[in-house]
C-alpha positions as CSV (number, residue, x, y, z in Angstrom):
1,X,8.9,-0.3,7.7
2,X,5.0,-1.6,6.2
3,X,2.4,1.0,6.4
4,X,-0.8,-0.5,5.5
5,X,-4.2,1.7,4.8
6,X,-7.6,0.3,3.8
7,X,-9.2,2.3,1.5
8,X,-12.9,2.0,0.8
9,X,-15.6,4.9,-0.7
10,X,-17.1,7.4,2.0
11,X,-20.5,7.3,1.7
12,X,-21.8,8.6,-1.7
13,X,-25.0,10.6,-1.8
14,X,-26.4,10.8,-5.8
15,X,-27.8,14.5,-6.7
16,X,-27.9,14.9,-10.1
17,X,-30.2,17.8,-11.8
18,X,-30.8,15.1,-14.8
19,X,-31.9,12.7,-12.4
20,X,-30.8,8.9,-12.5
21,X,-29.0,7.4,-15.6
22,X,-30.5,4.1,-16.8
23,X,-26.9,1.3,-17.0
24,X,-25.9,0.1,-20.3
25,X,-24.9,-3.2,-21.0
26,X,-21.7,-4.1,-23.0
27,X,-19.3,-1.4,-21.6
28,X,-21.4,1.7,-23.6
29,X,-22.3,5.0,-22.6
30,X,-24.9,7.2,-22.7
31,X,-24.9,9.5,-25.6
32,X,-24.7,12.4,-23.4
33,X,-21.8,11.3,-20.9
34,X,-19.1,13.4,-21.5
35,X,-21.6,16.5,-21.4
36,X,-22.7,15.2,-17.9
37,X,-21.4,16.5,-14.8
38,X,-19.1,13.6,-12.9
39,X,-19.4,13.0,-9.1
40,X,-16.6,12.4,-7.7
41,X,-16.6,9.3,-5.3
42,X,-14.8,10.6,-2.1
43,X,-12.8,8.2,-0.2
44,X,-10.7,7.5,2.8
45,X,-8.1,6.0,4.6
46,X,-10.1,3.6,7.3
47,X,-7.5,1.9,9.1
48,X,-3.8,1.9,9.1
49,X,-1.1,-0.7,10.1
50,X,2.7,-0.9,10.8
51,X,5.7,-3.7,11.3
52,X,9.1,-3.3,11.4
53,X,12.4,-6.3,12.1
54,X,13.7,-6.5,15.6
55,X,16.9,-6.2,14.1
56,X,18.5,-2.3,14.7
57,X,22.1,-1.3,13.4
58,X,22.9,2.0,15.1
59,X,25.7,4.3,13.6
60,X,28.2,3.1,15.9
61,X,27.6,-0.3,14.4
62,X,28.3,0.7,11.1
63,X,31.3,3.0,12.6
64,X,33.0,-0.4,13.1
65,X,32.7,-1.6,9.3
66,X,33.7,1.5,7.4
67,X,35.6,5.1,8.4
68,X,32.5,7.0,9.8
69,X,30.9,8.0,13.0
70,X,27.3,8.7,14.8
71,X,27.7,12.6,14.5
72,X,29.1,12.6,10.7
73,X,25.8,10.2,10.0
74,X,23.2,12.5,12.1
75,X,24.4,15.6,10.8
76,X,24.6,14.7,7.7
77,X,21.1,12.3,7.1
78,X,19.1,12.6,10.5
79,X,18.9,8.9,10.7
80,X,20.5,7.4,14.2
81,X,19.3,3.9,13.4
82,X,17.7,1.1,11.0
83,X,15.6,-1.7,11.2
84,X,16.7,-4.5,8.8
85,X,15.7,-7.7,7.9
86,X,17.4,-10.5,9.7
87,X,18.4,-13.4,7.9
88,X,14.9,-15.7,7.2
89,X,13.0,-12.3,7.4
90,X,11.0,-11.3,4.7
91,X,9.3,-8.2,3.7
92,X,5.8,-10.4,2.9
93,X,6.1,-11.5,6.4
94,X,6.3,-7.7,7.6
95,X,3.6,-6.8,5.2
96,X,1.0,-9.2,6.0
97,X,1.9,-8.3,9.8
98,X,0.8,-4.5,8.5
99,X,-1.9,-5.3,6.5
100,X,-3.8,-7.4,9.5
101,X,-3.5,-4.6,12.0
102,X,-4.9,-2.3,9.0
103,X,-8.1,-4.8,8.4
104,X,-8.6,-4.5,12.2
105,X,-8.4,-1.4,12.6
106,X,-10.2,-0.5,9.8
107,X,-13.2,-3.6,10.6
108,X,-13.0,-4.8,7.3
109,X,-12.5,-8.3,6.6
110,X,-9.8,-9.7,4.4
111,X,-12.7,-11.5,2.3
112,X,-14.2,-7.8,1.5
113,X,-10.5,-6.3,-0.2
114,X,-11.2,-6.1,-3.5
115,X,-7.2,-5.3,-4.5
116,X,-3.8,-5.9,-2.9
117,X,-1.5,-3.1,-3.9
118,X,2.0,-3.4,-2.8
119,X,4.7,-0.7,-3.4
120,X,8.2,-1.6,-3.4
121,X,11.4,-1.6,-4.9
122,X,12.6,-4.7,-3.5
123,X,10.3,-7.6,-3.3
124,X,10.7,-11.1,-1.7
125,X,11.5,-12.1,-5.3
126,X,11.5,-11.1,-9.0
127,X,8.1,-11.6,-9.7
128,X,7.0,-9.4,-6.1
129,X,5.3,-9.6,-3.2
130,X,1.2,-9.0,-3.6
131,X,0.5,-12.3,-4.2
132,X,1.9,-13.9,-1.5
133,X,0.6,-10.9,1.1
134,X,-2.9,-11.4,-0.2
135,X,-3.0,-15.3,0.3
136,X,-1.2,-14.8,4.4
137,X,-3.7,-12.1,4.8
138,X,-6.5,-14.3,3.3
139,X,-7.7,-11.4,1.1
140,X,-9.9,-14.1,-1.5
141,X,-11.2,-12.4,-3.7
142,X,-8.7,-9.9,-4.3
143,X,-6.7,-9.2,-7.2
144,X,-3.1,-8.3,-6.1
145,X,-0.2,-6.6,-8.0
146,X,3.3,-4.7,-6.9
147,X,4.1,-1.2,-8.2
148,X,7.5,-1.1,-8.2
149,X,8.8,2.1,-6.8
150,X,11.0,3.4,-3.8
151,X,10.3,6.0,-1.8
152,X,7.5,7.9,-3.6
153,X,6.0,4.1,-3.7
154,X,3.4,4.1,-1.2
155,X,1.8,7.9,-2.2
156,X,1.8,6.2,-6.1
157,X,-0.1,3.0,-4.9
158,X,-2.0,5.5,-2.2
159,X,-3.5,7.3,-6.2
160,X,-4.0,4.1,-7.4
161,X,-5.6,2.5,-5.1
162,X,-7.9,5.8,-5.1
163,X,-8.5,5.8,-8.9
164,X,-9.6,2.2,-9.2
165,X,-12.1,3.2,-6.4
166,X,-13.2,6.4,-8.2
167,X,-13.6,4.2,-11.3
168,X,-16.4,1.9,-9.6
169,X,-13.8,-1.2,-9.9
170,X,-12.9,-1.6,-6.1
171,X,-14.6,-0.7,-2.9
172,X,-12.0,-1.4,-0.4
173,X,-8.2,-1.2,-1.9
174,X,-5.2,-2.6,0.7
175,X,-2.0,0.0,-0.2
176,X,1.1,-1.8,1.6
177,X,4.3,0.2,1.5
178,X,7.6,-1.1,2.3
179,X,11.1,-2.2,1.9
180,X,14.4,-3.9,2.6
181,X,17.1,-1.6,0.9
182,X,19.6,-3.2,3.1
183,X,19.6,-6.5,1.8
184,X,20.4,-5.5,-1.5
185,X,23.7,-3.2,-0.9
186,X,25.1,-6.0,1.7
């Protein structure tokens, strides 16, 4: 399954007793910085966005490959069924699917994403997935990059995706979670 969020910085209000700090060029700091108090910039999911392949193998389908059954599988994992890729199905195909019902929802435009995050452990190919997701979704400007990772994948790129917004670097971050397990056990 893709779950994509938008993320983008609520709306930031700027209250500090010391009053407004000048910018410095060059990447410097004010002599005082680390003594400063630090606002946190709040953020947000805005708009989420889900695909999954036609494609269902109950437990009774794989009952007929190997020794099991439907009440040894449910008892044992929960799971009744799975979606899996079908052959000349890919996961970028899912996950730009996702990521445009995200950008609607969310009434951003795919020109205003500022990163493409994608957490999987099993991309399209060896070099990932984010690259090809940000040019189908038609995210421009956008730098993109894969955080390999299973299933704690999507809450790591959900911090990321948060930190590089606290950090000033992004405004609105596109976190795409997903996989295709299946096609790499059979």
């Amino acid at each position: 399954m893709q779950v994509s969020q938008i993320w983008r910085p609520a709306a930031r209000q700027h209250h500090r007793a010391q009053g407004n700090r000048s910018r410095v060029a060059c990447g410097a700091l004010p002599a005082d910085y680390h003594a400063a108090p630090k606002m946190m910039v709040p953020c947000r999911i805005v708009g989420v966005g889900s695909a999954a392949p036609a494609h269902v193998i109950t437990n009774d389908d794989l009952a007929k490959l190997v020794d099991t059954n439907d009440e040894w599988i449910t008892s044992r994992t929960g799971i009744k069924r799975r979606h899996v890729l079908s052959k000349g199905e890919t996961l970028s195909e899912l996950a730009t699917a996702a990521s445009k019902k995200a950008l609607e929802m969310a009434g951003v435009a795919a020109a205003d994403i500022d990163i493409v995050l994608f957490s999987t452990s099993s991309p399209d190919d060896l070099f990932g997935s984010a690259c090809t997701v940000q040019a189908a979704v038609g995210c421009t400007k956008a730098v993109a990059f894969d955080l390999t990772a299973a299933c704690s994948g999507f809450v790591l790129g959900l911090v990321t995706g948060v930190q590089y917004i606290r950090a000033g670097t992004a405004k609105n971050v596109l976190v795409i979670g997903g996989g295709a397990p299946a096609r790499l056990v059979g």
